[in-house]
C-alpha positions in Angstrom: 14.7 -9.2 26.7 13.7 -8.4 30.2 15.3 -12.0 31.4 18.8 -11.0 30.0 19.5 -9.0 33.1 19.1 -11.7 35.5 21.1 -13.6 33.3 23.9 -10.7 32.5 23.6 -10.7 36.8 24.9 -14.7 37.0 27.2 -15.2 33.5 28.1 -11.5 32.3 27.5 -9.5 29.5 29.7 -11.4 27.2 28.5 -14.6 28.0 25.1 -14.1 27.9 25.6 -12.5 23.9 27.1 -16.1 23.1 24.9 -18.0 24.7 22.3 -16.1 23.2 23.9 -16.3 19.7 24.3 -20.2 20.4 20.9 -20.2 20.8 19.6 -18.5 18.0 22.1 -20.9 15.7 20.6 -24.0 17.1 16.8 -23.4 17.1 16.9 -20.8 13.6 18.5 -23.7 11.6 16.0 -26.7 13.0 13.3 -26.5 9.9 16.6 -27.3 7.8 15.5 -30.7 9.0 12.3 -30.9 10.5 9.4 -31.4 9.2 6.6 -31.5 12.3 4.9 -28.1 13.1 4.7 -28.5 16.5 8.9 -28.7 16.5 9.4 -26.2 14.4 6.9 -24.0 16.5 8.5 -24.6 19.5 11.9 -23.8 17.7 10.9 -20.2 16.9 10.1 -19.9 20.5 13.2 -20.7 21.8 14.6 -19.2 18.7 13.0 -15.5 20.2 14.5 -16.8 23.3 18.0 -16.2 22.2 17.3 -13.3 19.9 16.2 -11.7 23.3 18.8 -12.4 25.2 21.5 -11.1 23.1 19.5 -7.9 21.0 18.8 -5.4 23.4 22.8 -5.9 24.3 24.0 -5.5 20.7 22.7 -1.7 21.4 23.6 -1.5 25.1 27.1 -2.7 25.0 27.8 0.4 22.2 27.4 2.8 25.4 30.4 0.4 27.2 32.6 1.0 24.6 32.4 4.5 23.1 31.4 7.8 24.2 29.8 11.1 23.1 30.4 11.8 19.4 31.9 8.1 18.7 29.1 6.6 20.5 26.4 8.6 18.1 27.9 7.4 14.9 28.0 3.7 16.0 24.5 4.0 17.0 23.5 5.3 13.7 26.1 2.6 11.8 24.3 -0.2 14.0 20.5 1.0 12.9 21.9 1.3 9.4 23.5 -2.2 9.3 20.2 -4.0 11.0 18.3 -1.7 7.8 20.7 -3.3 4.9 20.7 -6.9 6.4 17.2 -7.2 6.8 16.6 -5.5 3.0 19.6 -7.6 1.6 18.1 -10.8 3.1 14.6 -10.1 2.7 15.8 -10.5 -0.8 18.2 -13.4 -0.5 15.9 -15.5 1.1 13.3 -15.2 -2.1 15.7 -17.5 -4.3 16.4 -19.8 -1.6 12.7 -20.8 -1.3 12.7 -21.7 -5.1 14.7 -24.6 -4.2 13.0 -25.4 -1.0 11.1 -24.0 2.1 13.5 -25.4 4.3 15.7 -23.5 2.4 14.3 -19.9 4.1 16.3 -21.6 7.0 20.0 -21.8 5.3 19.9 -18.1 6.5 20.7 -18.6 9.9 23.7 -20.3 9.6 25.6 -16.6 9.7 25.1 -16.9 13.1 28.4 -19.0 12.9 31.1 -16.2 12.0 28.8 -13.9 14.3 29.4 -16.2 17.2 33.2 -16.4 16.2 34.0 -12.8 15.6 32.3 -11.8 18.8 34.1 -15.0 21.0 37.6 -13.4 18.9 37.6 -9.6 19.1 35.6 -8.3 22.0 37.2 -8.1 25.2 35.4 -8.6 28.7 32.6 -6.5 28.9 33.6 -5.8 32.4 36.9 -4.1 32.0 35.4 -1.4 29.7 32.8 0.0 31.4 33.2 3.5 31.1 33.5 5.9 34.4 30.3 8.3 33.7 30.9 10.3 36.7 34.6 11.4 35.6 35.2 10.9 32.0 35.1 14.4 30.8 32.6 16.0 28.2 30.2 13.6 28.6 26.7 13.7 30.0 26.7 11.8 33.3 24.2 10.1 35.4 24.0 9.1 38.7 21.4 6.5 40.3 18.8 9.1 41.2 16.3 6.6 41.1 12.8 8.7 40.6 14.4 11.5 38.1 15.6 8.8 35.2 12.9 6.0 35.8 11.1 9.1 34.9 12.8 9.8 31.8 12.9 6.7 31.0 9.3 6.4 31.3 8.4 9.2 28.6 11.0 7.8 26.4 9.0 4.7 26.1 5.6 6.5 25.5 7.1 8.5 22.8 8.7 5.3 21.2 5.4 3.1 21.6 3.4 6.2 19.8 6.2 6.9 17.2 6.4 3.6 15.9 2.0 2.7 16.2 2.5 6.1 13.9 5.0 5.4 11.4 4.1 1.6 10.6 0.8 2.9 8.9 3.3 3.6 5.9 4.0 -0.2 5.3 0.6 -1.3 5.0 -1.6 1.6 3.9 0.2 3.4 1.5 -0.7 0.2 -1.3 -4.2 0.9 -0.5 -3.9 4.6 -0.5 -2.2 5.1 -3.8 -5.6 2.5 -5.3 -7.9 4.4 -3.8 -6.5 7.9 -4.9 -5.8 6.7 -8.5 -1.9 7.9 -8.4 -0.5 3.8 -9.3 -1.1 0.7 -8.8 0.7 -2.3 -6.2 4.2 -1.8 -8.1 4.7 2.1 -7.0 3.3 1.5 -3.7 5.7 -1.2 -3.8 8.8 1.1 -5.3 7.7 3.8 -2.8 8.2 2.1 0.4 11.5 0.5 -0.8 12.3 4.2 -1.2 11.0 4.9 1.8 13.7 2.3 3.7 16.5 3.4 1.1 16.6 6.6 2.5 16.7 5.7 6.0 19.9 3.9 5.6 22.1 7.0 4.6 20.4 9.2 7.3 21.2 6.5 10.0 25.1 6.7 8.9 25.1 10.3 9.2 23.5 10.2 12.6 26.3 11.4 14.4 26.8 14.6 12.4 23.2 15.4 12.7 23.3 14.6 16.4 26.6 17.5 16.8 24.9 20.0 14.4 20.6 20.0 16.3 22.3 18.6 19.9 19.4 18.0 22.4 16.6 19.3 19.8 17.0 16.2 17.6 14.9 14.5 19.6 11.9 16.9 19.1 12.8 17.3 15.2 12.1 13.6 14.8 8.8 13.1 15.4 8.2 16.3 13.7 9.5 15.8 10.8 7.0 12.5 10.7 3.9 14.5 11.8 4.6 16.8 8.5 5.3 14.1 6.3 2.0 12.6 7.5 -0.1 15.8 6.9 1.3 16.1 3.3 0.4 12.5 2.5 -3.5 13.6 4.3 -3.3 17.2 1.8 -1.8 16.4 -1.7 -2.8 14.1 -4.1 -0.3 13.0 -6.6 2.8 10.7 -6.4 5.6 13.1 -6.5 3.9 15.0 -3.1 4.0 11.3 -1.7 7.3 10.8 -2.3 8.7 14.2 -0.8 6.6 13.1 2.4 8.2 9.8 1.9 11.8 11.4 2.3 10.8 13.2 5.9 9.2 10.5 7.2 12.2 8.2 6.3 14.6 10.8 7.8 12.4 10.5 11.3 12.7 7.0 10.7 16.6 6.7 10.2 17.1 9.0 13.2 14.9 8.0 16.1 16.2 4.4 17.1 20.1 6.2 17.3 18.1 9.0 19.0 16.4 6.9 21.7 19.3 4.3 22.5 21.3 7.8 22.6 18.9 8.8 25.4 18.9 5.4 27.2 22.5 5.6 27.2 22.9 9.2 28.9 19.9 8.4 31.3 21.1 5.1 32.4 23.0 4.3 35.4 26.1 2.2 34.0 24.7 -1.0 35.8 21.3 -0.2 34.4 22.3 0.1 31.0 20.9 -3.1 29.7 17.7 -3.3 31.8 17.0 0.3 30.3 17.8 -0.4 26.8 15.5 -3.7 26.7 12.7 -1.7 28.1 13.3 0.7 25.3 13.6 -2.0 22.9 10.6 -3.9 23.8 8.4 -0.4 23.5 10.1 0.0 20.1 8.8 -3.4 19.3 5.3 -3.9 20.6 4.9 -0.2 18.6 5.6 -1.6 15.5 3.5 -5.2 16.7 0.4 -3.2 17.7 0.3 -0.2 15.1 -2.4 -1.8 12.4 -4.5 -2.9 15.5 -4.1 0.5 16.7 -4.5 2.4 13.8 -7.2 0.7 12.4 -9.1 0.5 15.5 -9.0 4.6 16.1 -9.6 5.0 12.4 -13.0 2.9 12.6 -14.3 3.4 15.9 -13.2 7.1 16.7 -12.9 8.7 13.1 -15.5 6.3 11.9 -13.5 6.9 8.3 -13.1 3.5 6.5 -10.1 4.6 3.6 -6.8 4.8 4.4 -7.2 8.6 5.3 -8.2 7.4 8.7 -4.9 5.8 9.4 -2.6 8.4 8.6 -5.1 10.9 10.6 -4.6 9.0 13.1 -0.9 8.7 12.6 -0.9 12.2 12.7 -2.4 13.3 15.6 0.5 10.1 16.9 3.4 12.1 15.8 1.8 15.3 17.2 1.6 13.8 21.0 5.3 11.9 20.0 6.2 15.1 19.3 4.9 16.9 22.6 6.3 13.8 24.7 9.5 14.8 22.8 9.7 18.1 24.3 9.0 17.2 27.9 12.4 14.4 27.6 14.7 17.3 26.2 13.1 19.7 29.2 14.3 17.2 31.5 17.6 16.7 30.1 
């Protein structure tokens, strides 16, 4: 993600998405026909090579083309679209892998009308960057330097502890519902595909929900997920788990639109990439790192071998998330 600027710097914006798109095509679809690990292995390298170069874009270029309210609701369209694909295709891919495991592969062929559509339909990135400093009733910024690196610097320590806290719900939640004696795999199962259900509407709505809370969103977020967390810790049947399954899925719908919001508004125009990877990649090693995290903290520091210790210490996450979350809307 971080090379994409240098590239962006040398081919442009526009460029760089189809090359990176081109990329993806070539080295997703090579187990369709290969058969040697090391190839294949070295595919899915390159393969991350060309998701990087075009990913953190896909949320960048958004700021490029709209503004203010418009700009909110495509942020929370785009987190809600990248939640249905990867649920729809999650799916999909089960069947094709009846037929074959090559087949698992087939599913990167949609990188085709991707490449086409975006080649088609959107113009040179260049000739609609918007003017922050004199479009009207939007928030500007100016290359400061200190004051957004700054910003942008609690963003990303808010992000990485959000999302170390809110992954505990994929992988403990199975073990906590066995342990409490409130189901079995199945619910745990139904209950986290709840859990991503409801994150889908609350992304589309985004934008309303940005006009209506403004510059507190961003402190309601992680909020929401520290209170969703403390009722999973206190009650102790499956409908209390499933109304702290609905807050924590809100937090969850709402805080990728809320941070790429941020980035945008922080962000020097010529910045906006290089800020949004840096975002992205926090948002990413969060998620990477959280059961290494968690489960470290829960066995070392807590010294609390159930699942309990997790979601304490997912907790006391959304708690500082929630703290850095006030010093980024005291700087705004």
């Amino acid at each position: 993600m971080l090379v994409s600027g240098y590239v962006i710097k040398m081919i442009g914006s526009k460029k760089t998405v189809l090359l990176g798109v081109i990329t993806y095509f070539v080295f997703g679809t090579m187990p369709l026909y290969l058969n040697n690990y090391n190839l294949i292995l070295g595919s899915r390298v390159l393969l991350g090579v060309g998701s990087g170069l075009f990913s953190a874009l896909a949320i960048s270029l958004l700021s490029r083309f709209f503004q203010g309210p418009t700009l909110f609701k495509m942020l929370g369209y785009q987190n809600a679209t990248a939640s249905v694909s990867s649920t729809f295709f999650s799916f999909t891919l089960s069947y094709f892998v009846i037929y074959s495991w090559h087949g698992a592969f087939v599913i990167y062929l949609l990188a085709v009308p991707v490449l086409f559509m975006f080649w088609k339909w959107v113009p040179r990135i260049t000739d609609t960057v918007p003017d922050k400093v004199t479009e009207p009733g939007v928030k500007t910024s100016d290359d400061s330097g200190f004051n957004n690196k700054l910003v942008l610097i609690e963003l990303v320590v808010m992000t990485l502890i959000f999302f170390i806290s809110l992954v505990a719900m994929s992988y403990k939640m199975p073990q906590l519902i066995v342990e409490r004696h409130l189901g079995n795999i199945q619910d745990a199962s139904n209950l986290y595909g709840f859990f991503t259900l409801i994150s889908i509407p609350v992304s589309l709505v985004y934008g309303t929900v940005k006009r209506i809370f403004k510059n507190t969103l961003i402190v309601l977020i992680p909020l929401l997920g520290a209170i969703g967390y403390a009722l999973i810790i206190a009650q102790n049947s499956i409908v209390g788990l499933y109304i702290a399954t609905i807050l924590v899925g809100v937090a969850y719908g709402l805080m990728a639109p809320e941070l790429f919001n941020k980035v945008s508004e922080i962000a020097p125009t010529h910045r906006t990439d290089q800020y949004t990877a840096i975002a992205s990649i926090a948002l990413n090693i969060g998620v990477f790192a959280s059961p290494i995290v968690t489960n470290a903290l829960s066995n070392s520091v807590l010294r609390v071998q159930n699942s309990d210790g997790v979601f304490y210490v997912g907790l006391v996450g959304f708690g500082i998330a929630t703290l850095m979350a006030c010093i980024v809307r005291k700087a705004d």
